[in-house]
C-alpha positions, 0 to 999 in steps of 0.5 A: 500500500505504502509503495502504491502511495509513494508511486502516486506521489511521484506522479503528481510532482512530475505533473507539477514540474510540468505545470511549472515550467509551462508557466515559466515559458509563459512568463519569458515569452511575455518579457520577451515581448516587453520594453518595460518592467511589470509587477507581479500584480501586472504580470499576472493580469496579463497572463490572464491568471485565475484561480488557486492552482494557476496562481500557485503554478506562477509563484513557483515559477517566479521563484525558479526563474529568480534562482536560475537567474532568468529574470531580474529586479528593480528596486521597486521589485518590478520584473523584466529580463536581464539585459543579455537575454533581450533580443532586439526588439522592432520599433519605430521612431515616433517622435525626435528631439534634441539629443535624444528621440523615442521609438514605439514597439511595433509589437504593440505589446507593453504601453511604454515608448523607448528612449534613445539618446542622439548618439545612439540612433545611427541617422534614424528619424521619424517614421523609419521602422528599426532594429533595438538592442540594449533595452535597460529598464530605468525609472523614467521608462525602458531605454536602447539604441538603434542596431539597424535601421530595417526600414527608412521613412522618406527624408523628404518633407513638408513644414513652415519657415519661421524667423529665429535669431534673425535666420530661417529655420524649418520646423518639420510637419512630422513629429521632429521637436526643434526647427532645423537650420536651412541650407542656404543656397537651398533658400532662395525666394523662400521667405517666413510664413511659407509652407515648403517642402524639404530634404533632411541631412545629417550634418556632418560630425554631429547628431544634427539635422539639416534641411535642404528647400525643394519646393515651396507652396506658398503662404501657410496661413492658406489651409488650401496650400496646407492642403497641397503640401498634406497630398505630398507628405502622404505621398497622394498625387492628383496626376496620373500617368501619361500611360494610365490616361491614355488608357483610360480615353481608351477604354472611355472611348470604347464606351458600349460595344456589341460584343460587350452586352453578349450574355448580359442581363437586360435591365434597361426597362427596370425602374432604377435609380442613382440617389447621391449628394447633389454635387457627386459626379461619380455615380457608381451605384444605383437601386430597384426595389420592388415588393414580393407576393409573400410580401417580401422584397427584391432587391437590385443593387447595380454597380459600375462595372468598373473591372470590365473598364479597367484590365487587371495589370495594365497602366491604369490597375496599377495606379489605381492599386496603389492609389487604392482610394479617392481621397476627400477634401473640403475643396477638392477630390484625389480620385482613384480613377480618371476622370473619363472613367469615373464621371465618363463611362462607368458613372451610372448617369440617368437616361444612358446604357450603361454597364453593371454588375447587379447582386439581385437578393430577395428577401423575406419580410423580416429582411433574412436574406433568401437567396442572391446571385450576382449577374452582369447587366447592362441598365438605364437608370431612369432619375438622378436621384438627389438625397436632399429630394428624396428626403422630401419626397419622403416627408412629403414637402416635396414640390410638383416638379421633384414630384413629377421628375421621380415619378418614373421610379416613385414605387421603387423608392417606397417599396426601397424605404419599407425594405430599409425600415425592415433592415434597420429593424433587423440591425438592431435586434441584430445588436449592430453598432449605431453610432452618431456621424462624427464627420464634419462638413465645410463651406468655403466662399469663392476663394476656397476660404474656410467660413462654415463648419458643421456636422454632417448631416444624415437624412432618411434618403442616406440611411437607407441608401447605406442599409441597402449597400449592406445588404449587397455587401454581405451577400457578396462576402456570402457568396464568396465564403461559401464558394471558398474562392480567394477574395478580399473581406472587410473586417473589423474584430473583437475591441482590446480590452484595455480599451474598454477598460477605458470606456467602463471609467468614463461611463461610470464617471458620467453616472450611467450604469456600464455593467453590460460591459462587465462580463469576466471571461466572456467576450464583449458583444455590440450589443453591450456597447449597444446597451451603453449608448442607449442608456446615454441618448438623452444624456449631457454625456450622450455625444461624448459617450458614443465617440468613446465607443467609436474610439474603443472599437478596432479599427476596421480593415481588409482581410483575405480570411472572413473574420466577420464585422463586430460593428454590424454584428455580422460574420461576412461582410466585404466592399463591393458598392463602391469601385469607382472609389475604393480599389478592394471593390474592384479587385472584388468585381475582377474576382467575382467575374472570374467566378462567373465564367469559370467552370470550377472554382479550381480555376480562380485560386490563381486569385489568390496572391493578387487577393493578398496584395489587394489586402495588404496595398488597400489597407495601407492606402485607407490609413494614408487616406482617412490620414491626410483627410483629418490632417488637412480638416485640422487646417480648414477648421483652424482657417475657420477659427482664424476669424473668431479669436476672441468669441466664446463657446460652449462645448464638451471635454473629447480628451484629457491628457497630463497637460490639459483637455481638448474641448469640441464645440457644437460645430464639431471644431476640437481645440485645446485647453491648458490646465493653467487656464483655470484660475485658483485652482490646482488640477492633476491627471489621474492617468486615465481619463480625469483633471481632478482639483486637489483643492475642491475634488471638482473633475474634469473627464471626457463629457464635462461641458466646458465653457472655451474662449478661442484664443489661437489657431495655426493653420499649418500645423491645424492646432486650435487654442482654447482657454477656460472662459468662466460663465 
């Protein structure tokens, strides 16, 4: 008996040994990956470390990892691993001053920039991608020095001259902290206050910059110059090739031939319609919607066909696929495709043969999607529907002439706004994410001068636009999963949960109840972030809430696998209504063509890398895009602002940093105000999302109303300063 007990025991302290040294590659491979030292209390949140035994089980590894040398201490007893077990370490350089810069670990994993000093950044500025070794833990944070540059940001860039000491000096657009001396042969007509673009240099010997002049702009007080010089440093250009325009006019001129309609569906005598703003000249999607007898709906939704147009490799592919998408300012259009493309022959304008790519779903009367097929057409769209115009149709103030000019498709559009109802309906159950627009909409006079700004406004006519889009969309991505073809998805996971961590203060802090967020080990759903924003709609904090939940969410990209659509509550989505504008429509166009003529899905898995380069090239283009688009909003909004320093505005608190909080008014307009602009009084940053008065406990947090008075506003970088104006 006794032998059989000492045999059992045995076996459970070899099962132990086990358990120990699986928790011990846990805890390197976690300091592995992180630039900065942990507590013990922050390692095993991380390690995601419940329950008795798992806790014992990390102890027992601590300890051996202490004996074998394997870890070290601060002396703040903060863990991290000594200092020749660090392998280097993938950043990027995010910010440079004098005599020192940081970089950001490109792996995401710890929340601490590295610091470097000057000697040791080996000629890396902003922007270049590095290798780092070296990493030691200090007080102040990690530190380590560059041991290879593995990629490097363009040395060219754009800024403003400025007057120091009686000399120029350029001080970068990008994230450089100190002005740069000028090369003075390179000055020439420049003078203070231009917007220009430059050359970096190291000066030789030192750790210095200097800049070298190559172009100027013009004046950046000007937010449409800014916006010339933004277009460069993203890289974006307005011109297209010579060869890329040639074939362009080719294709254009080619317009509808005979053999083009061969095996086409005919939908010329279909009551469709385009429904766009009133200044869109690039119509790339168009509706017909008509009621079932089971009382359903069908539904076409036919796009440009823009991939018939457009021949995979040539001139023109290629640079749309690197341009990837249009680009919006306020006072101008980068398109992704020429104009005799994108206003000419594949625009849907009324009353002209043109040709489609339709999805024609029916749906039931609760909006379940029945059954789809995608069919190449040829249709005549009979309206140019206006959203402003069917809005009236809708509330019924629309006059005689609207009334008689929509006449032809009139049981199209109601038929279309019974079927969006059912499909707002069904998004909700759903538990969809319905957020408030965040956009902002600008009027400039005649000089292309900044002299309005307000939110975006979306009527009934846009929303349901929007629902039937989706509808096409999700029945394409369905398509494409259950065919198993290579394809292009739209995506947007699970949000982190530091940031929902985040979310929960700031709900708590505006006194609503944000317990749908606290689930323990299960998953967050968009129906808990639906829950908090209907329990704020009504609310002082209503606004700042639901950008809150827009900026806890993960942001949305392009994927060869259907990871689904958190936002929409969806499995499969992708982009197919707009390839006029965004290449992954395109690319998914050429694919889904493909699929239609091919006599096996065998034959399209040779779409497969052209499918991961459109992934990969559009994402990088989207980011580029949604970049430079706020960058140069900032430089109108400052514009506007320049012409009503002094006046003062309600609005509400949208961040909070160490330094003070940024403020956005009604018009959307965010500016920023300094702490020691409130009087008596002595605020500190809690380190998440407060200013707390030390002296009265008064709180400053994401939703507070706070009266501003603006007092400055640079176009060229887009900063807007605000102070507390007291009532």
């Amino acid at each position: 008996m006794e032998k059989e007990q000492n045999g059992r025991k045995s076996s459970q302290e070899k099962v132990s040994e086990t358990d120990c040294a699986f928790m011990e590659e846990k805890v390197l491979h976690f300091l592995q990956k992180s630039p900065k030292s942990v507590s013990v209390k922050e390692l095993i949140k991380a390690l995601c470390l419940t329950g008795g035994k798992n806790r014992k089980d990390f102890f027992y590894a601590l300890n051996s990892l202490r004996a074998k040398g394997k870890i070290a201490e601060t002396k703040k007893k903060r863990i991290h691993l000594p200092e020749h077990k660090r392998e280097t370490l993938e950043a990027t350089i995010v910010s440079l001053s004098r005599g020192f810069a940081f970089a950001r670990p490109d792996s995401g994993s710890g929340s601490d920039d590295i610091f470097i000093p000057a000697e040791k950044l080996q000629d890396a500025i902003v922007g270049d991608h590095v290798a780092l070794a070296g990493i030691r833990q200090r007080e102040k944070g990690p530190s380590a020095e560059v041991s290879a540059i593995t990629e490097k940001a363009s040395r060219i860039v754009t800024g403003t001259l400025r007057t120091e000491a009686g000399k120029l000096v350029f001080l970068p657009d990008i994230a450089i902290r100190y002005s740069l001396p000028i090369s003075e042969k390179s000055i020439v007509s420049a003078k203070d206050g231009d917007k220009v673009q430059a050359k970096l240099h190291r000066v030789p010997h030192t750790s210095g910059l200097e800049a070298e002049l190559v172009k100027v702009y013009g004046k950046a007080e000007n937010a449409k110059i800014c916006a010339d010089a933004i277009l460069d440093r993203y890289g974006i250009t307005s011109e297209f090739s010579s060869d890329a325009l040639a074939e362009a006019d080719r294709s254009a001129a080619r317009g509808i031939a005979p053999e083009d309609q061969r095996g086409r569906l005919d939908l010329r005598k279909v009551s469709i319609c385009t429904i766009d703003g009133a200044d869109a000249k690039d119509l790339d999607d168009a509706i017909s919607v008509s009621r079932t007898h089971a009382g359903g709906f069908h539904l076409g939704v036919h796009i440009a066909d823009v991939s018939h147009y457009v021949a995979p490799n040539g001139d023109l592919d290629l640079e749309a696929r690197a341009r990837g998408t249009s680009v919006y300012f306020a006072d101008r259009v980068v398109p992704m495709l020429p104009v005799a493309l994108s206003n000419g022959v594949c625009s849907l304008n009324a009353g002209e043969d043109k040709l489609a790519f339709s999805a024609l779903i029916d749906l039931d009367g609760e909006g379940n999607i029945l059954s789809y097929r995608f069919q190449k057409s040829i249709i005549c769209c009979k309206v140019r529907g206006v959203y402003s115009e069917v809005n009236s149709i809708f509330d019924g103030t629309a006059s005689h002439e609207l009334r008689h000019k929509y006449f032809p498709v009139i049981r199209s559009l109601h038929a279309a706004r019974d079927l969006a109802k059912v499909l707002q309906r069904q998004l909700s159950t759903r538990g969809a994410i319905d957020l408030e627009s965040t956009e902002s909409e600008f009027q400039l006079d005649e000089n292309g001068f900044c002299i309005g700004i307000g939110p975006r406004k979306s009527g009934e006519a846009e929303q349901m636009i929007e629902s039937l889009m989706i509808v096409a969309n999700r029945a394409a991505a369905m398509l494409a999963k259950s065919s198993g073809i290579p394809f292009v998805y739209r995506v947007h996971e699970q949000p982190d949960s530091e940031r929902v961590e985040l979310l929960i203060h700031l709900v708590d802090a505006a006194g609503l109840d944000s317990s749908p967020l606290k689930h323990g080990k299960g998953k967050i759903s968009p129906a808990d972030f639906t829950a908090i924003l209907a329990e704020a709609r009504g609310t002082p904090a209503q606004k700042v809430i639901s950008h809150q939940v827009l900026r806890t969410m993960a942001k949305a990209r392009y994927d060869v696998k259907p990871l689904g659509h958190f936002g929409l509550a969806l499995e499969d989505y992708c982009h197919f209504t707009s390839p006029i504008r965004r290449y992954p429509d395109t690319a998914i166009h050429r694919i889904l063509s493909a699929s239609l003529r091919a006599k096996n899905k065998t034959e399209l898995q040779k779409y497969a890398p052209f499918a991961s380069e459109a992934v990969k090239s559009s994402s990088e283009a989207e980011v580029r895009a949604m970049s430079a688009e706020r960058d140069a909003e900032d430089c109108y909004m400052a514009e506007y602002m320049t012409r009503h320093i002094g006046e003062t505005y309600q609005g509400v608190v949208s961040g909070v940093t160490m330094r003070g909080v940024f403020v956005e008014l009604e018009n959307t307009v965010e500016g920023f105000v300094p702490m020691e602009s409130f009087p008596d009084s002595d605020y500190h940053f809690d380190g998440a999302l407060s200013q707390v008065d030390s002296r009265t406990g008064t709180r400053i947090t994401i939703g507070t109303p706070l009266r501003v008075r603006a007092v400055g506003a640079e176009v060229s970088t887009g900063k807007i300063d605000f102070v507390f104006a007291q009532e």
